[in-house]
C-alpha positions as CSV (number, residue, x, y, z in Angstrom):
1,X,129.8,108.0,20.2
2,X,126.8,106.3,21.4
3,X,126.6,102.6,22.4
4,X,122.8,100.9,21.7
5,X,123.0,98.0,24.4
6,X,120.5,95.3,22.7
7,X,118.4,94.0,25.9
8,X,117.1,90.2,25.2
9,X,113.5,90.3,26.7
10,X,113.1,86.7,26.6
11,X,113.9,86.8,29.9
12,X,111.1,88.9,30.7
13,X,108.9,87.2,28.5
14,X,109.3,84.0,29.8
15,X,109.0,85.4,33.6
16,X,105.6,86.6,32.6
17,X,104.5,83.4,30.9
18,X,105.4,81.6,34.0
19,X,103.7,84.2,36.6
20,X,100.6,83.5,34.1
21,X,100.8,79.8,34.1
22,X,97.3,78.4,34.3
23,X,97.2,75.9,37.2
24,X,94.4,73.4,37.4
25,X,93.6,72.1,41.0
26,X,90.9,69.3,42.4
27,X,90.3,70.1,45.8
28,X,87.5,67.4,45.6
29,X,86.5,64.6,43.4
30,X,85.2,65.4,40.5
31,X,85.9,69.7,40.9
32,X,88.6,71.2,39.3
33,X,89.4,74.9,40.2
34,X,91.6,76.8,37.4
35,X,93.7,80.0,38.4
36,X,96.9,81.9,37.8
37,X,98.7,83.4,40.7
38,X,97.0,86.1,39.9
39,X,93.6,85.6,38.6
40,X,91.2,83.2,39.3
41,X,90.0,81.5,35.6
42,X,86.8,79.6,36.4
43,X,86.4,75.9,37.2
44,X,84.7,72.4,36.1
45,X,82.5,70.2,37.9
46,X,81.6,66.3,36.5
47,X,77.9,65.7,36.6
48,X,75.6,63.2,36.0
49,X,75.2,65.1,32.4
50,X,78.8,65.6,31.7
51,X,81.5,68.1,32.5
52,X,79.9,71.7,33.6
53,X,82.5,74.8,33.2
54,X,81.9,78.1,34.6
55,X,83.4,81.5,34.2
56,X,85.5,83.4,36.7
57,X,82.7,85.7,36.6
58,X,80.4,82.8,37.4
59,X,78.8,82.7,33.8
60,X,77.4,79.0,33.0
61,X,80.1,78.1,30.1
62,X,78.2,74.8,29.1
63,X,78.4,71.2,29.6
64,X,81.2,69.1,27.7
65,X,81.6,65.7,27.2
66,X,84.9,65.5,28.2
67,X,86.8,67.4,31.0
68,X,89.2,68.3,28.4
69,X,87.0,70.1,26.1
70,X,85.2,72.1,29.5
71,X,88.7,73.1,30.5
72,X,89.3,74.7,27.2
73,X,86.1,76.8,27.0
74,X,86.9,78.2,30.8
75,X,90.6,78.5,29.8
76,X,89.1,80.4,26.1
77,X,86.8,82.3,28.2
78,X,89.3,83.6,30.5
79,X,91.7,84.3,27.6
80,X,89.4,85.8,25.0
81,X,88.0,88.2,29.2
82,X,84.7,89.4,26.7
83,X,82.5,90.1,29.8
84,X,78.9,89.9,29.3
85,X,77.0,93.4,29.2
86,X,76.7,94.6,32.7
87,X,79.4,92.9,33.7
88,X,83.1,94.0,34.8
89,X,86.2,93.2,35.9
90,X,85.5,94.8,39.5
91,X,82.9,91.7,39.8
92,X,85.6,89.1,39.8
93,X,85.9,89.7,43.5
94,X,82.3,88.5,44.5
95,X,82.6,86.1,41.7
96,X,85.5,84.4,43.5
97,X,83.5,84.7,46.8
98,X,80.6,82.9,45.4
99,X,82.6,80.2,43.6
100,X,84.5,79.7,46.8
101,X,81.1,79.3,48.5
102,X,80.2,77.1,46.1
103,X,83.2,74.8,46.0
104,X,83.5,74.5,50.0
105,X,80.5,72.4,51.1
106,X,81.6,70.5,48.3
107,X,85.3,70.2,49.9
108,X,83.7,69.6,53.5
109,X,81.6,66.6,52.1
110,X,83.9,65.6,50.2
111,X,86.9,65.3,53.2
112,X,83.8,64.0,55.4
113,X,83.2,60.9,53.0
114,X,86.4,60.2,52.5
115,X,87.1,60.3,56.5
116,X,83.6,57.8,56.6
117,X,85.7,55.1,54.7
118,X,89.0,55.2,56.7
């Protein structure tokens, strides 16, 4: 006689939701940097136009009138991970680099300004 043991993968399933949970961080005012622990989704910035988002991979996404609605559409992007022709996964790397590069002046003025009023 064989016994089937039933395994309960909700478990598992909610260990990988929660490895996967999308974390929104402002480093600086008015910059919001989305990731998981183990990808890097894309961020928003607030502009005199609105509320840019851009890709992981560094593709403009558009700008929104609410940060809201530019979250969505880099979390959408991300989700949906329909690269652009001539585009791969193996550029997320030097996409990461360059929206690091990107973000960090923005981080160092942004700490410098905020030093200024103290």
């Amino acid at each position: 006689m064989t016994d089937i043991i039933e395994q309960d993968d909700t478990d598992s399933a909610d260990a990988l939701r929660e490895a996967e949970r999308v974390t929104w961080r402002s480093p600086v005012d008015g910059l919001w940097v989305a990731e998981t622990p183990s990808d890097y989704l894309g961020m928003v910035d607030r502009n005199h136009d609105g509320f840019v988002a851009t890709g992981a991979t560094g593709l403009d996404l558009g700008v929104f009138p609410t940060r809201e609605a530019a979250q969505l559409a880099v979390y959408t992007r991300w989700f949906a991970a329909d690269e652009p022709a001539g585009l791969s996964r193996r550029m997320l790397p030097i996409a990461s680099a360059t929206a690091v590069a990107v973000a960090l002046p923005a981080l160092v003025i942004g700490v410098a300004a905020a030093a200024s009023m103290i």
